[in-house]
C-alpha positions as a Markdown table, in Angstrom:
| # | Residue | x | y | z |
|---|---|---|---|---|
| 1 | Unk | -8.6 | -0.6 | -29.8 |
| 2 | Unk | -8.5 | -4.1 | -31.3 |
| 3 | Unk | -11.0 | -6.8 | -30.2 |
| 4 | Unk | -7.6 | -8.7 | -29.0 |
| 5 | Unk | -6.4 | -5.9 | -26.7 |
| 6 | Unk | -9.5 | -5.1 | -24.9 |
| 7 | Unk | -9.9 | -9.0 | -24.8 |
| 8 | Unk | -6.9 | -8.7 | -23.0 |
| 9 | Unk | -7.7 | -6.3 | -20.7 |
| 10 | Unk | -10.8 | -8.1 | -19.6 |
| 11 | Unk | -8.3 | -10.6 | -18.6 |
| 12 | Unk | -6.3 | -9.2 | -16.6 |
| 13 | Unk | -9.0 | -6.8 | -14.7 |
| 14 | Unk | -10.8 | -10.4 | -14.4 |
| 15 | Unk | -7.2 | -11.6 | -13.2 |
| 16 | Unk | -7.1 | -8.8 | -10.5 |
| 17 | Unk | -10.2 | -8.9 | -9.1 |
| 18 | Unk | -9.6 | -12.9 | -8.6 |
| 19 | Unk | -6.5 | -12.4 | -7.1 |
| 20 | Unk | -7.6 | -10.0 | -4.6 |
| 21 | Unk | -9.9 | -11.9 | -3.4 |
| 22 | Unk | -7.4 | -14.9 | -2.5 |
| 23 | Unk | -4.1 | -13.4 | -2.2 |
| 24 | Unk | -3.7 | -10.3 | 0.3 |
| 25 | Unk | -1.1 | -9.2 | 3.3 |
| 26 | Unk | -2.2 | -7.5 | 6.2 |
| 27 | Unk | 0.0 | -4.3 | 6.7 |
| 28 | Unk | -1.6 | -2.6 | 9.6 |
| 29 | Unk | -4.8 | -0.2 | 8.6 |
| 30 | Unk | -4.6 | -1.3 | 4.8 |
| 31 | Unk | -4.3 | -4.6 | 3.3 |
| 32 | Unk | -1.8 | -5.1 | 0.5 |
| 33 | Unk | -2.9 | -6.9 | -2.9 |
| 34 | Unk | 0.1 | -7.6 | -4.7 |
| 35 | Unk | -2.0 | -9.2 | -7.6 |
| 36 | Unk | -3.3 | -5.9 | -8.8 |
| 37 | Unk | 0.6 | -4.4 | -8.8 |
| 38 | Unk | 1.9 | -7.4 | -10.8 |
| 39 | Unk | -1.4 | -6.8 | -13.5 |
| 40 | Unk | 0.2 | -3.0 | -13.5 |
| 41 | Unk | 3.5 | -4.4 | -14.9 |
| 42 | Unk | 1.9 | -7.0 | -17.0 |
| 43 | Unk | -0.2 | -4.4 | -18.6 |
| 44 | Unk | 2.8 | -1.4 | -18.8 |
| 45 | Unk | 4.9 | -4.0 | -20.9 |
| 46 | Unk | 2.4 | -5.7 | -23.0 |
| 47 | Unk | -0.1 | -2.7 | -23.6 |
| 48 | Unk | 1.0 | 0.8 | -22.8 |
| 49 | Unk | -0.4 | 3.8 | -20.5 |
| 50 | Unk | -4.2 | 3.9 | -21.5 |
| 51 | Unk | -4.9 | 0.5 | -21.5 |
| 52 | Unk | -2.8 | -0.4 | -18.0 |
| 53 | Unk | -4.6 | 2.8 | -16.6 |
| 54 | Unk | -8.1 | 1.7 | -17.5 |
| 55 | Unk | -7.4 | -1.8 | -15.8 |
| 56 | Unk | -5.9 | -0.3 | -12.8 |
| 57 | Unk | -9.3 | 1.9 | -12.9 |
| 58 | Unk | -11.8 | -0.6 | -13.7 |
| 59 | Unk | -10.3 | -3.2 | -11.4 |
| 60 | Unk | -10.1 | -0.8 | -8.1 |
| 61 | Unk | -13.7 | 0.5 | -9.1 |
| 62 | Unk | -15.4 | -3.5 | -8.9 |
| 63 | Unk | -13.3 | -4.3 | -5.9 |
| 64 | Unk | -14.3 | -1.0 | -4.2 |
| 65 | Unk | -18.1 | -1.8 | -5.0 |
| 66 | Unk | -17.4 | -5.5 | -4.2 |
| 67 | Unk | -15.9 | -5.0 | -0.6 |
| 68 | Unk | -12.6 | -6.3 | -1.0 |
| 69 | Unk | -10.9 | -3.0 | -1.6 |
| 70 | Unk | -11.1 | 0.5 | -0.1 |
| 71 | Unk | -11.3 | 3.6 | -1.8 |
| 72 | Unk | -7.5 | 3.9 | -1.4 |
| 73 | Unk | -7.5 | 1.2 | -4.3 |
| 74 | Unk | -7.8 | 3.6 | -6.8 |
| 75 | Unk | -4.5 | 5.8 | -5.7 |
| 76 | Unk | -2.7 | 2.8 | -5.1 |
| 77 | Unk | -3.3 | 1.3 | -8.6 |
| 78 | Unk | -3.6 | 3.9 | -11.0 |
| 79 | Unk | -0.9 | 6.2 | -10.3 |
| 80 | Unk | 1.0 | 2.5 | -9.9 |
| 81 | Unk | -0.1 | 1.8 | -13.2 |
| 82 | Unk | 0.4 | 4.8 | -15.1 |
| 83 | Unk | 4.1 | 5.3 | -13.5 |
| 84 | Unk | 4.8 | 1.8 | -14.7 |
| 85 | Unk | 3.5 | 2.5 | -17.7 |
| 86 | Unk | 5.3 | 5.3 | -18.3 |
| 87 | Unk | 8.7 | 3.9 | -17.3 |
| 88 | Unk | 8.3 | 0.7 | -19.7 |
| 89 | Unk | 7.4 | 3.2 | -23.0 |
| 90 | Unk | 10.4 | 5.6 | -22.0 |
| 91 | Unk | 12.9 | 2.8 | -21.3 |
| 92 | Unk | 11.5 | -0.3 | -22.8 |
| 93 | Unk | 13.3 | -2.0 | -19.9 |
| 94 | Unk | 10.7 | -4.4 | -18.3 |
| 95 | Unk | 12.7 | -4.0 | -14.7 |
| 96 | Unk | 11.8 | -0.3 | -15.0 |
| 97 | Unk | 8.5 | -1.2 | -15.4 |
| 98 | Unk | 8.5 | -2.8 | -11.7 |
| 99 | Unk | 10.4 | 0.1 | -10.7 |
| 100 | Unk | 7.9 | 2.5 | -11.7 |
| 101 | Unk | 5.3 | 0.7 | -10.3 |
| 102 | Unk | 7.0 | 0.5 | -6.7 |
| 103 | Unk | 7.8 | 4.3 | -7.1 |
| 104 | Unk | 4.3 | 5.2 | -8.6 |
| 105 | Unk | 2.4 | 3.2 | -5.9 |
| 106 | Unk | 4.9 | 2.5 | -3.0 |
| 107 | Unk | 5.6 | 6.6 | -2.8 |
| 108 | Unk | 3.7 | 9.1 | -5.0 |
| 109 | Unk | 0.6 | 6.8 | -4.2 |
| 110 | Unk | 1.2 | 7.0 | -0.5 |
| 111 | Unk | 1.8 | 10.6 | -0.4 |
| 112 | Unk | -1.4 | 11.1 | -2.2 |
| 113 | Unk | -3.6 | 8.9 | -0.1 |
| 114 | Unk | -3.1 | 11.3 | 3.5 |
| 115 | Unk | -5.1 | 14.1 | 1.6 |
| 116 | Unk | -7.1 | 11.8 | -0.4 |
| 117 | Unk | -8.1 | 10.0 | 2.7 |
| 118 | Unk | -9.0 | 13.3 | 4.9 |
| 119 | Unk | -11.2 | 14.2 | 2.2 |
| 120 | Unk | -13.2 | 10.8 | 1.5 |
| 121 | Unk | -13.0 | 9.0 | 4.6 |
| 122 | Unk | -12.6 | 12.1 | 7.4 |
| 123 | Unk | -9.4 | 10.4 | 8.6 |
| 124 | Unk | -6.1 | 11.9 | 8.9 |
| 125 | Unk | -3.1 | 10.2 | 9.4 |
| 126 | Unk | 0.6 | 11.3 | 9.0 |
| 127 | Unk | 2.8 | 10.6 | 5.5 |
| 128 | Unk | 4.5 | 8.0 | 6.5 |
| 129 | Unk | 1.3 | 5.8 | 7.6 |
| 130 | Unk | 0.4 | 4.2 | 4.4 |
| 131 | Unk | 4.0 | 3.8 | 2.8 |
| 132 | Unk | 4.8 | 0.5 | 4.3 |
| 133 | Unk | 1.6 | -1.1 | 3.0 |
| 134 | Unk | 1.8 | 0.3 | 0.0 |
| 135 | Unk | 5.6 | -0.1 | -0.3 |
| 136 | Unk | 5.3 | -4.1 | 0.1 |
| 137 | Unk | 2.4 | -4.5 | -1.7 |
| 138 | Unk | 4.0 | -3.1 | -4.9 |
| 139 | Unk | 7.0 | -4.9 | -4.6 |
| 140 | Unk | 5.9 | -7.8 | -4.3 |
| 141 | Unk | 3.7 | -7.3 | -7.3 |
| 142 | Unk | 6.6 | -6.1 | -9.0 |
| 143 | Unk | 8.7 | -9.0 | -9.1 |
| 144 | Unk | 6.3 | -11.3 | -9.9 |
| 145 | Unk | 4.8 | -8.8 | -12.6 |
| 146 | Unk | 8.0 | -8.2 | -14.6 |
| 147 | Unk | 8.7 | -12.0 | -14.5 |
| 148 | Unk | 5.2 | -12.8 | -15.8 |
| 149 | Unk | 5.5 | -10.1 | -18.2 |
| 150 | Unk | 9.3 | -11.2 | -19.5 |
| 151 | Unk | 8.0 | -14.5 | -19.8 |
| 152 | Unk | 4.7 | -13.4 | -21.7 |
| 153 | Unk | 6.7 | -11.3 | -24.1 |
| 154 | Unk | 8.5 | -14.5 | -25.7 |
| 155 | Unk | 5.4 | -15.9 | -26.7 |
| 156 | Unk | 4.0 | -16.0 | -30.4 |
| 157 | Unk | 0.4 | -14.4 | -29.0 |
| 158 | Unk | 2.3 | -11.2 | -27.5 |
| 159 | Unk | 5.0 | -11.0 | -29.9 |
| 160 | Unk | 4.5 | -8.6 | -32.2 |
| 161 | Unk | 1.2 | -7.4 | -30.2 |
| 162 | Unk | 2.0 | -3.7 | -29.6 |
């Protein structure tokens, strides 16, 4: 990896962590953090599957150990991340990008997170319990990642970055 990219990266895990901590919806038992969705997209169109993965990671780890994220950060964001990912090298669509996301986190994620959080947190709940929050969390982070992202891609420091 380049100096630039992981510059980059730093960024926008610096971005997420920032954002959490002054922009979050409350959706009954989890809170929803849009910024870290929107740094999913941003990442799946401007630097690919590792690097949005290692983000999503890094970013849920420090706001796990930081208090303003549970441990159902990390399903929410990676999967998020590395279904956005996917979609945006597959398609090169940046709108697919978002729509991976919302798929990734909104509904694999969700799905995940009843097992995950039986295990980890000796809790169960039924499927449908954390879709909502997780469903307008990545939304919302999906709109306003792919604009960002659209936008960035015009630029003379992004173009050409890949």
């Amino acid at each position: 990896m380049s100096v630039r990219k992981l510059t980059i990266m730093a960024l926008l895990v610096a971005i997420a962590i920032a954002g959490s901590t002054f922009v979050s919806i409350p959706t009954g038992i989890a809170r929803a953090y849009p910024i870290q969705h929107a740094i999913n997209v941003i990442g799946a169109i401007l630097l690919g599957p590792i690097p949005t993965v290692i983000i999503a990671l890094v970013t849920s780890i420090i706001r796990i150990l930081t208090g303003t994220g549970s441990l159902l950060a990390i399903p929410g964001s990676v999967i998020g991340a590395f279904c956005a990912a996917l979609a945006y090298k597959y398609s090169g669509m940046p709108w697919l990008a978002g729509v991976g996301e919302i798929v990734g986190t909104g509904i694999i994620a969700s799905l995940i997170a009843v097992p995950y959080v039986y295990i980890l947190m000796g809790t169960s709940v039924a499927a449908m319990f954390f879709m909502p929050a997780f469903l307008t969390s990545s939304i919302i982070g999906a709109i306003f990642g792919v604009a960002i992202a659209s936008s960035l891609r015009k630029t003379a420091l992004i173009k050409n970055f890949r």
